[in-house]
N, C-alpha and C positions, 0 to 999 in steps of 0.2 A: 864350981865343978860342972861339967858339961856332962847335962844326960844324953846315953846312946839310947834309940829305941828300939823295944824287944822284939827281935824274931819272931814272925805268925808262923802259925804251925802248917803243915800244910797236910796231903789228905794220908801219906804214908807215915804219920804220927798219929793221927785219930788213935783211940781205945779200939781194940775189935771186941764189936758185939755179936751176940750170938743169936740170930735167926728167931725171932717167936712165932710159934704157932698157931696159927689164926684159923680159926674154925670155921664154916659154911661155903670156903672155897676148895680147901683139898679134898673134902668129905664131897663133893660134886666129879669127882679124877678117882675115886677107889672104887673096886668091883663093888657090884650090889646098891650102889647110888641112886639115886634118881638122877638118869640122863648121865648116865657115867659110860663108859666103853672109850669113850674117843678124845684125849687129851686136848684138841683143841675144839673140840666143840661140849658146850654141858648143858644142853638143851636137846629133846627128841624129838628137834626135827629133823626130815631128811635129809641128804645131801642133794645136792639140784645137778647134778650131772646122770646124764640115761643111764650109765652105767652103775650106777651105785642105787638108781630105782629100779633096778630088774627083779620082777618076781622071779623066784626058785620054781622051775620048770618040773617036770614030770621027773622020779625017783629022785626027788632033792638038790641036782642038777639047776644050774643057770640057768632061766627060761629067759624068752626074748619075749617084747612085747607087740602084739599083734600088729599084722601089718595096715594102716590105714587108706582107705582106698581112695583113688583121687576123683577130681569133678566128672560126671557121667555125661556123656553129650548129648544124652535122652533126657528132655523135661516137660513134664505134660505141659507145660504151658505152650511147649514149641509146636503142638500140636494143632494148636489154634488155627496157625498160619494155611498147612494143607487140607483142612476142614473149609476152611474157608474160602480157598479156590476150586476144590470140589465142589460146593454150595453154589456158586456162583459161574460154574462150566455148570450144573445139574439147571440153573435159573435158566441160564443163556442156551442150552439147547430145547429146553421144553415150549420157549418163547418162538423160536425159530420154529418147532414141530407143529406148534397147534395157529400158527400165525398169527402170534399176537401182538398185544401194542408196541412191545421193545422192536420188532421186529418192522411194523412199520415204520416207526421213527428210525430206527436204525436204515433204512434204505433211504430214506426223504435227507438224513444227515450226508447221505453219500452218494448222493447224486450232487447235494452241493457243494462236497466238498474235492469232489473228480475235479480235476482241473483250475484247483483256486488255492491261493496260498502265495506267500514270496519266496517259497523256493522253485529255484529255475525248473523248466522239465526235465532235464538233464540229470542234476541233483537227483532227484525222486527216485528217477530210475536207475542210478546208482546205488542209492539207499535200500529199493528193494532188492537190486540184484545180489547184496548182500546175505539174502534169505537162500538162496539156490545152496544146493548140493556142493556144486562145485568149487564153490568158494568157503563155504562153511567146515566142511566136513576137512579139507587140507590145515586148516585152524587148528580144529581137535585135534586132528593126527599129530601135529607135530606138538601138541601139548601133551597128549600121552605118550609120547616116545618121551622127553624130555621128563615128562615126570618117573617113568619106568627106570631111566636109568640114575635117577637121582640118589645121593647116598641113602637107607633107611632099613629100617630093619628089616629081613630075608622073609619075614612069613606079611609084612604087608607092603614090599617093593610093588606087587604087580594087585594089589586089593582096590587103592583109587581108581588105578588107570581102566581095571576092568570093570568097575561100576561106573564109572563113564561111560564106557563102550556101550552097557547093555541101557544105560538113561540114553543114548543117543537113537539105538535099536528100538527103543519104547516108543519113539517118534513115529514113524510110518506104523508100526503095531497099533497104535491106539487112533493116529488121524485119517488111514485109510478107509476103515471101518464105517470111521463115524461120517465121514463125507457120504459113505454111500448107503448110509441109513438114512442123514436127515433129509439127503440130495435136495439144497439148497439153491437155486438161481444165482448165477454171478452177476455182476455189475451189466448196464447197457454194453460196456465195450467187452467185457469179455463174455456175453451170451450170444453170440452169432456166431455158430458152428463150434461151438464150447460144451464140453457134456455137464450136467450139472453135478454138485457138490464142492462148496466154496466153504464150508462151517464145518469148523474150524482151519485155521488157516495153515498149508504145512509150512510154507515160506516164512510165516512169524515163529513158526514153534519151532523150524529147524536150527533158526536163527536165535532165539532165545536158548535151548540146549545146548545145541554147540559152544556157543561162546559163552554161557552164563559157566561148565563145565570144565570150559579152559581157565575162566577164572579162579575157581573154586581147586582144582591143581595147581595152579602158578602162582598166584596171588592170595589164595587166603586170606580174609580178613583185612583186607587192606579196601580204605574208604575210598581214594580215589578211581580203584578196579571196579568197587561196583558204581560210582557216579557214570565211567565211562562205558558200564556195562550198561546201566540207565538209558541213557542219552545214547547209545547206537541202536538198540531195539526199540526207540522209539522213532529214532531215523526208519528204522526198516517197514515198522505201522505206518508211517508216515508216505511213506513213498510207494507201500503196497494200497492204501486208499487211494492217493492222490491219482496214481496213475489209473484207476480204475481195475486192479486187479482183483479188490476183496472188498466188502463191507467192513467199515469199522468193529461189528460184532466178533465179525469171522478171526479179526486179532488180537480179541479182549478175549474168546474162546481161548485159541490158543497161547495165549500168556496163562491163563489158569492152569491147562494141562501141566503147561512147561513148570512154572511153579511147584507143582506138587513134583514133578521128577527131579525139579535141582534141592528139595526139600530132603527129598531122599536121599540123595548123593553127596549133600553137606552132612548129613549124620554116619556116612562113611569114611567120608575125610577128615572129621573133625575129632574121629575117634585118636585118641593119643598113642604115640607109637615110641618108640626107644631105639634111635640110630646107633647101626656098630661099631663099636670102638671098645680101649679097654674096660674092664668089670671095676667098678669101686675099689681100696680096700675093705677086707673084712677086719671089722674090730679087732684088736688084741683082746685074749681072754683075762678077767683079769687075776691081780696077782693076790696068791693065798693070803689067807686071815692068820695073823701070827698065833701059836698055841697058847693053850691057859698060863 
């Protein structure tokens, strides 16, 4: 006789049992627990979203958590920098006033350095002629137009372009003075029927301001802006020694002044602003704690 084999049971024949109660898990889910309140968490700790870490504000109330401030563009270390070319304009004019050593070697350097060099004559005196008024200041200008009208927020649209204006003003305010307090002798060719004051140089400082200003509006932090700010004021050094317009001091003077007024003028620009457009969302408030 031929065995059939028996039918396995399958899971809607199982026995139904009945649920046991197992202790140390529900007892962490009932009021008055340790770490009870919140069915899927049963430990107290917080929830990691800002909104469920807000302290309770003034009369019980939502509070929000204080506002945190961002990076400051003032750092005393930045201070070094302007200390140091003050230092060093205070070196270089007392040197020049009492006729000292800097000031002899400074004219024995530039007398030999009048007329030597491999750049053409030409060259030179296009280099300096970059220091003039006329060339310079039409630079600025159309860098603060162009920054004025730039998108940015209404209360410091017009804050860079006028602290440039007034770093550019600071130029003839602080190098006319001092030409004609140290009244320094200019070079063999420019002392025959030349009046004296040569120290500090306005042709390097106008030229340093202007353009270092134009940078600092247009370019911002950008490396290659100041390589190429580098290397033209030092074409214009260059070309204002060579041809015999200045002593080499007369342009290391005025790169110090200049210095400290673009030092000033990066810590106006640099201050952070908020272009207009629209406002964040504001948070959803959130939604009520269910009753006891």
């Amino acid at each position: 006789m031929k065995e059939t084999p028996r039918p396995q049971g399958t899971a809607g024949d199982a026995v139904p049992v009945l649920p046991q109660c197992r202790t140390g898990r529900a007892l962490a889910h009932t009021t008055g627990a340790l770490g009870s309140g919140n069915p899927h968490r049963s430990d107290a700790r917080p929830p990691h979203t800002p909104r469920g870490a807000r302290r309770a504000g003034r009369h019980g109330g939502l509070g929000t958590s204080p506002p945190v401030p961002g990076p400051s563009a003032f750092r005393p270390r930045t201070v070094l920098f302007p200390a140091l070319c003050i230092a060093l304009f205070a070196l270089l004019a007392w040197q020049i006033a009492a006729h000292g050593p800097l000031r002899a070697l400074d004219e024995r350097l530039g007398r030999g350095a009048e007329g030597a060099g491999a750049l053409p004559w030409g060259v030179c005196g296009f280099l300096a002629d970059l220091g003039n008024t006329a060339v310079a200041l039409p630079v600025l200008g159309a860098a603060l137009l162009f920054s004025a009208l730039r998108p940015a927020a209404p209360s410091r649209r017009w804050l860079p372009p006028l602290a440039a204006a007034l770093a550019m003003a600071a130029v003839p305010a602080l190098v006319v003075p001092l030409k004609a307090w140290l009244a320094r002798p200019g070079p063999p060719v420019m002392a025959g029927g030349v009046h004296e004051g040569f120290f500090p140089s306005g042709h390097a400082a106008t030229a340093a301001v202007a353009y270092g200003a134009a940078a600092l509006l247009l370019l911002p932090r950008r490396l290659p802006a100041a390589l190429a700010y580098v290397l033209l004021n030092a074409g214009v050094g260059v070309g204002l020694v060579r041809r015999g317009y200045h002593w080499p001091l007369d342009v290391l003077g005025a790169w110090c002044l200049s210095g400290a007024l673009l030092w000033c003028l990066a810590l106006v620009v640099s201050r952070p602003g908020r272009a207009p457009g629209p406002r964040p969302p504001r948070a959803s408030p959130p939604p009520a704690r269910p009753g006891p």
